[in-house]
BALUMMAR-735913 format. One record per atom (N, C-alpha, C): atom name; x, y, z; residue number from 0; residue in one letter. Coordinates in Angstrom, 1 decimal. Example, Ala and Ser with C-alpha at 12.3 -4.5 7.8 and 13.67 -1.06 7.14 Angstrom:
2
N, 13.2, -5.7, 7.8, 0, a;
CA, 12.3, -4.5, 7.8, 0, a;
C, 13.2, -3.3, 7.8, 0, a;
N, 12.8, -2.2, 7.1, 1, s;
CA, 13.7, -1.1, 7.1, 1, s;
C, 12.9, 0.0, 7.9, 1, s;
% end
This chain:
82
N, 25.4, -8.8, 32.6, 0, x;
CA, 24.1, -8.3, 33.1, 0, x;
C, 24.0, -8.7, 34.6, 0, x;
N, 23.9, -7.8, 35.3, 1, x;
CA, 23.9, -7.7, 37.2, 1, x;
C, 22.3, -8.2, 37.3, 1, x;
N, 21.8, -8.9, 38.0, 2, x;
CA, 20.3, -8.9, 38.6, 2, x;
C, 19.9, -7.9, 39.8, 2, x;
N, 20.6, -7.1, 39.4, 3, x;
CA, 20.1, -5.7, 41.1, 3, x;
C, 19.0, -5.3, 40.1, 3, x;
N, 18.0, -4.6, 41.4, 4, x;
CA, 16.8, -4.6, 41.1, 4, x;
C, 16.9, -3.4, 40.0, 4, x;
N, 17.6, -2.2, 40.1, 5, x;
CA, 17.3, -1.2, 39.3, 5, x;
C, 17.8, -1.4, 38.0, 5, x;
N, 18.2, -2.6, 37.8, 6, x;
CA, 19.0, -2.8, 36.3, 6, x;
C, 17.8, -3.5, 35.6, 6, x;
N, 17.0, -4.1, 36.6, 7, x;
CA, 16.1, -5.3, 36.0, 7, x;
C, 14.7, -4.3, 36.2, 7, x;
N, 14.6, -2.9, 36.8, 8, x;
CA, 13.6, -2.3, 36.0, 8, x;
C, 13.9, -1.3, 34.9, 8, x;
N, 15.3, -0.8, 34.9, 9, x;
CA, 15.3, 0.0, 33.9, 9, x;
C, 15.4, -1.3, 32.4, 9, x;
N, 15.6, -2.3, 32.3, 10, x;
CA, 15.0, -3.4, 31.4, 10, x;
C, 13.7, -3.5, 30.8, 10, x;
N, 13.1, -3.5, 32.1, 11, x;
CA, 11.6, -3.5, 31.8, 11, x;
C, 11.1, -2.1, 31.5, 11, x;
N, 11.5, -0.9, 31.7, 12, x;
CA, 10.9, 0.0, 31.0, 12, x;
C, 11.8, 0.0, 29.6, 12, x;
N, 12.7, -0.1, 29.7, 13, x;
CA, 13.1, 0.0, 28.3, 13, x;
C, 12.7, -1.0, 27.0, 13, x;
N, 12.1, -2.3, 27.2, 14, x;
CA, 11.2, -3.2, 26.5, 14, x;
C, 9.8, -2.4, 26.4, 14, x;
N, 9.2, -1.8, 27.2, 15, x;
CA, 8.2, -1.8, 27.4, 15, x;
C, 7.9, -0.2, 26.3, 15, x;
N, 9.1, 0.8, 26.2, 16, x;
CA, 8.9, 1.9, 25.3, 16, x;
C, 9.6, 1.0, 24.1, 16, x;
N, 9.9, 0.2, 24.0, 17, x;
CA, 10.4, -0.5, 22.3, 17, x;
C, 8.7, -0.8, 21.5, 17, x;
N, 8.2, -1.7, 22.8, 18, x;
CA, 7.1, -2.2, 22.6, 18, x;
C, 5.8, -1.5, 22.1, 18, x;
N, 5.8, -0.2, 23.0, 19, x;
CA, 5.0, 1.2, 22.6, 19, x;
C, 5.3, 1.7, 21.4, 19, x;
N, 6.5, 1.8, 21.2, 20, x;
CA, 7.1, 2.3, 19.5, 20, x;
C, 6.5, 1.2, 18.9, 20, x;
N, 6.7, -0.1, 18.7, 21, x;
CA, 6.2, -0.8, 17.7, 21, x;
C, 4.6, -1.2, 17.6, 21, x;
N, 3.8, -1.1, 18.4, 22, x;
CA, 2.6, -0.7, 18.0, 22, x;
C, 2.3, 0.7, 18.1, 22, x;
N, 2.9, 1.6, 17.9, 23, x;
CA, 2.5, 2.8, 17.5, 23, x;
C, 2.8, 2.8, 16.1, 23, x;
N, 3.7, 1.9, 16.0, 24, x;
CA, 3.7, 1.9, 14.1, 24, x;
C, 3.1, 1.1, 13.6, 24, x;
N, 2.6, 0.0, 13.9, 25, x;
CA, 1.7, -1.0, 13.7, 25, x;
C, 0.0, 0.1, 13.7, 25, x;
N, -0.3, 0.5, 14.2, 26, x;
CA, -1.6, 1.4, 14.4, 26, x;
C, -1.7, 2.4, 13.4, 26, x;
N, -0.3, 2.9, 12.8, 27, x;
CA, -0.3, 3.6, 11.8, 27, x;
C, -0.6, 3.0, 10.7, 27, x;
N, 0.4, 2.0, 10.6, 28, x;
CA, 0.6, 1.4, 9.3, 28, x;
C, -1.1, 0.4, 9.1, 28, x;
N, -1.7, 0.3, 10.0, 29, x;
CA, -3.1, -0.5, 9.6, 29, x;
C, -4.2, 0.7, 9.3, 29, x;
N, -4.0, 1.9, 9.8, 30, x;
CA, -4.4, 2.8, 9.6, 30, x;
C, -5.3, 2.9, 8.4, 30, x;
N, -6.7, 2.9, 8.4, 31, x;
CA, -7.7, 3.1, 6.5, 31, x;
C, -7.1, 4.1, 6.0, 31, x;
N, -6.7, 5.3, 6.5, 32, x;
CA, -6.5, 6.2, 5.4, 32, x;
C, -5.4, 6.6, 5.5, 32, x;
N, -4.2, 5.6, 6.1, 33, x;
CA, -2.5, 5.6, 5.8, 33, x;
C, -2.5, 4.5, 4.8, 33, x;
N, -3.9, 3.1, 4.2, 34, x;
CA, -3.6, 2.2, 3.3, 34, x;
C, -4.4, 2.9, 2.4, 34, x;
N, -5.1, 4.0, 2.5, 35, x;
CA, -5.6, 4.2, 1.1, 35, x;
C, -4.2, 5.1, 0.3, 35, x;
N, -4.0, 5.9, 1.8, 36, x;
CA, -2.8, 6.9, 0.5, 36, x;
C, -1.8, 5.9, 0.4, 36, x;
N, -1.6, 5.4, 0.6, 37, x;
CA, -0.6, 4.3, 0.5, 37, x;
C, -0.5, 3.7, -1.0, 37, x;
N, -2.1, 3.0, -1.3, 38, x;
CA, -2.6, 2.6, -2.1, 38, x;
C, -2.6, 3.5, -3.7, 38, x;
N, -3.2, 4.6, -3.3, 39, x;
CA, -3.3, 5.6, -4.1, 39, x;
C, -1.9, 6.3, -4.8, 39, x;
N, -1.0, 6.3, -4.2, 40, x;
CA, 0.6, 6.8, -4.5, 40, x;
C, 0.8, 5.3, -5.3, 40, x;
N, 0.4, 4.2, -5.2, 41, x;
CA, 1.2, 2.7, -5.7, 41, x;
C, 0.6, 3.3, -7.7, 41, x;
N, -0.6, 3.3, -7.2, 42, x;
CA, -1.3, 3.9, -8.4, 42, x;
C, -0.7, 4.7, -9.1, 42, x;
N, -0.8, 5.8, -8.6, 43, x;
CA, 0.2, 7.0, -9.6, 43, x;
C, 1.0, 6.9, -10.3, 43, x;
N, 2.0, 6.2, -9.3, 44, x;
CA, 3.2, 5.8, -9.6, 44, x;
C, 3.4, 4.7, -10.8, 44, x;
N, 2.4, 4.4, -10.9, 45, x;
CA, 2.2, 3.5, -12.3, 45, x;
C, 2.0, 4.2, -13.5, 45, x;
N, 1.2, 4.9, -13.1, 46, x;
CA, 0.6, 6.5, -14.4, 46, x;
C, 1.6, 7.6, -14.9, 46, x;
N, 1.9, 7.3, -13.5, 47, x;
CA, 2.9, 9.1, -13.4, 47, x;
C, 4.6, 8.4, -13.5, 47, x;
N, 5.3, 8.9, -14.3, 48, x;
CA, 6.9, 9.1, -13.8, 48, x;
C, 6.8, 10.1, -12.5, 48, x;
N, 7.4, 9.4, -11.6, 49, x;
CA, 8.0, 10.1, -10.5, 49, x;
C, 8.8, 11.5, -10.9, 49, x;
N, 10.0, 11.2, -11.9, 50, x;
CA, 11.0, 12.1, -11.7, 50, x;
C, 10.3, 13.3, -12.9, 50, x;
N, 9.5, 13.0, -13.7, 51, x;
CA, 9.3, 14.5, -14.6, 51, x;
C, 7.9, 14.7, -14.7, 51, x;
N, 7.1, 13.6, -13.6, 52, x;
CA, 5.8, 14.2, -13.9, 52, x;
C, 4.9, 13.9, -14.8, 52, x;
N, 5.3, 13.3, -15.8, 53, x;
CA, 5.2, 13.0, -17.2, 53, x;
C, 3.8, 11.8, -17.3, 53, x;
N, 2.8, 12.2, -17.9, 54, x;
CA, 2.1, 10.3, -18.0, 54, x;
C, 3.0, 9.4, -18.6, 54, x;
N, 2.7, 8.3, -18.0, 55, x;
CA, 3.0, 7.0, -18.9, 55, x;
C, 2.8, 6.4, -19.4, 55, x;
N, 2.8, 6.8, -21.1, 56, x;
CA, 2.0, 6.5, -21.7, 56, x;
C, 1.8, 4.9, -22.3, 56, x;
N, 2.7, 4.2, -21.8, 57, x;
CA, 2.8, 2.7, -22.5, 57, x;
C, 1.7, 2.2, -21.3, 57, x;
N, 1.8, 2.3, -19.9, 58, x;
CA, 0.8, 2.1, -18.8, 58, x;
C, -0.5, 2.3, -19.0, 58, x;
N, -0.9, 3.8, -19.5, 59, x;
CA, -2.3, 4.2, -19.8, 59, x;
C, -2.5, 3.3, -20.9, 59, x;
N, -1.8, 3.1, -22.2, 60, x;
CA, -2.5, 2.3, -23.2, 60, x;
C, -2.7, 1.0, -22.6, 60, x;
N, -2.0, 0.4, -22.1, 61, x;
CA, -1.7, -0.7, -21.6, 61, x;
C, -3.2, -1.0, -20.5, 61, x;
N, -4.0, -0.5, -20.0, 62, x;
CA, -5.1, -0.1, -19.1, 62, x;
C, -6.3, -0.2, -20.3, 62, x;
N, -6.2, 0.9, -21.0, 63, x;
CA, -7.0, 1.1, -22.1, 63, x;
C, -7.1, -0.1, -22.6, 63, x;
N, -6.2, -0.2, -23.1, 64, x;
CA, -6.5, -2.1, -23.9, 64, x;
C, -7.1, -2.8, -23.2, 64, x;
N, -6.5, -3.0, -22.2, 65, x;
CA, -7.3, -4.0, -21.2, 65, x;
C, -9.1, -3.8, -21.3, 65, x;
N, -9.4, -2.7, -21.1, 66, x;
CA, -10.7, -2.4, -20.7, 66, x;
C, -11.5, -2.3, -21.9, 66, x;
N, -10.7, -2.0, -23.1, 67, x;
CA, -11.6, -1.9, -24.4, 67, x;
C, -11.9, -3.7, -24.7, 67, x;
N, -10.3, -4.1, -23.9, 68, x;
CA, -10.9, -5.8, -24.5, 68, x;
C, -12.1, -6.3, -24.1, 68, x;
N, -11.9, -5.7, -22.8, 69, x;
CA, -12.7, -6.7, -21.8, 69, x;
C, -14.5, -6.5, -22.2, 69, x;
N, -14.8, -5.2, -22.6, 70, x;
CA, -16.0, -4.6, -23.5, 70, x;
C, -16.5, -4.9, -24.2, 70, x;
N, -15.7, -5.6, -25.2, 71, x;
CA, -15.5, -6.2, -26.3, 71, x;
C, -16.0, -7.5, -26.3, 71, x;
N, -14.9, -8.2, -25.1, 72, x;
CA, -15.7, -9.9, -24.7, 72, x;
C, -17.0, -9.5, -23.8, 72, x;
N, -17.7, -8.8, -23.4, 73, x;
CA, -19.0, -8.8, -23.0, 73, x;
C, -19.8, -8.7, -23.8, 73, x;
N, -19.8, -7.7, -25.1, 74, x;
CA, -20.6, -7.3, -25.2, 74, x;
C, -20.6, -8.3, -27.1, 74, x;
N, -19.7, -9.1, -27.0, 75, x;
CA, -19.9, -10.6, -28.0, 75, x;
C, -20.5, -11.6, -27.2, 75, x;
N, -20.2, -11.5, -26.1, 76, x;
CA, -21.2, -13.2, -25.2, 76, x;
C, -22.7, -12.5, -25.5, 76, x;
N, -23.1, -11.3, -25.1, 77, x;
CA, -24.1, -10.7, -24.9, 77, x;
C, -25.0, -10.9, -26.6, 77, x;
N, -24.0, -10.8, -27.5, 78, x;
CA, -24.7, -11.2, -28.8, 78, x;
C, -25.0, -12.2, -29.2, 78, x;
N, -24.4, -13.3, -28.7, 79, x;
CA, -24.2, -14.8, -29.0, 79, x;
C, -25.0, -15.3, -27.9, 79, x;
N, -25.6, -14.8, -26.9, 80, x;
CA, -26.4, -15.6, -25.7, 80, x;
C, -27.8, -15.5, -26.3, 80, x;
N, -28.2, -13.9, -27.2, 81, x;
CA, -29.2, -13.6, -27.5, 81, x;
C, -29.9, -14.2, -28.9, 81, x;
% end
């Protein structure tokens, strides 16, 4: 590495477009609605098989249960408070 001046600014532009790339991706990736689709695809992808489209049906029941339990324990505290 030479210290002549034009070596030591094509360095400094060349840090300085690395640096632009990485908060250009950083501004994306914090992005509200690059984390909601973001978010939203994590989701699917839990429901949905990727490769045929198909629901999933052990996931959906597996939801279902959850929420019928949870119904269930509210609405027994709700009888036994009263």
């Amino acid at each position: 590495m030479s210290n002549q001046p034009s070596d030591i600014e094509r360095e400094i532009e060349e840090a300085r477009e690395r640096l632009a790339g990485t908060i250009d991706q950083l501004l994306y990736r914090s992005h509200p609605k690059t984390i909601v689709s973001r978010e939203v695809a994590q989701v699917k992808a839990f429901y949905v098989d990727a490769e045929t489209g198909e629901p999933r049906t052990d996931n959906i029941l597996k939801t279902v249960g959850g929420v019928v339990g949870a119904i269930a324990v509210f609405v027994l505290l709700r009888k036994i408070t009263k």
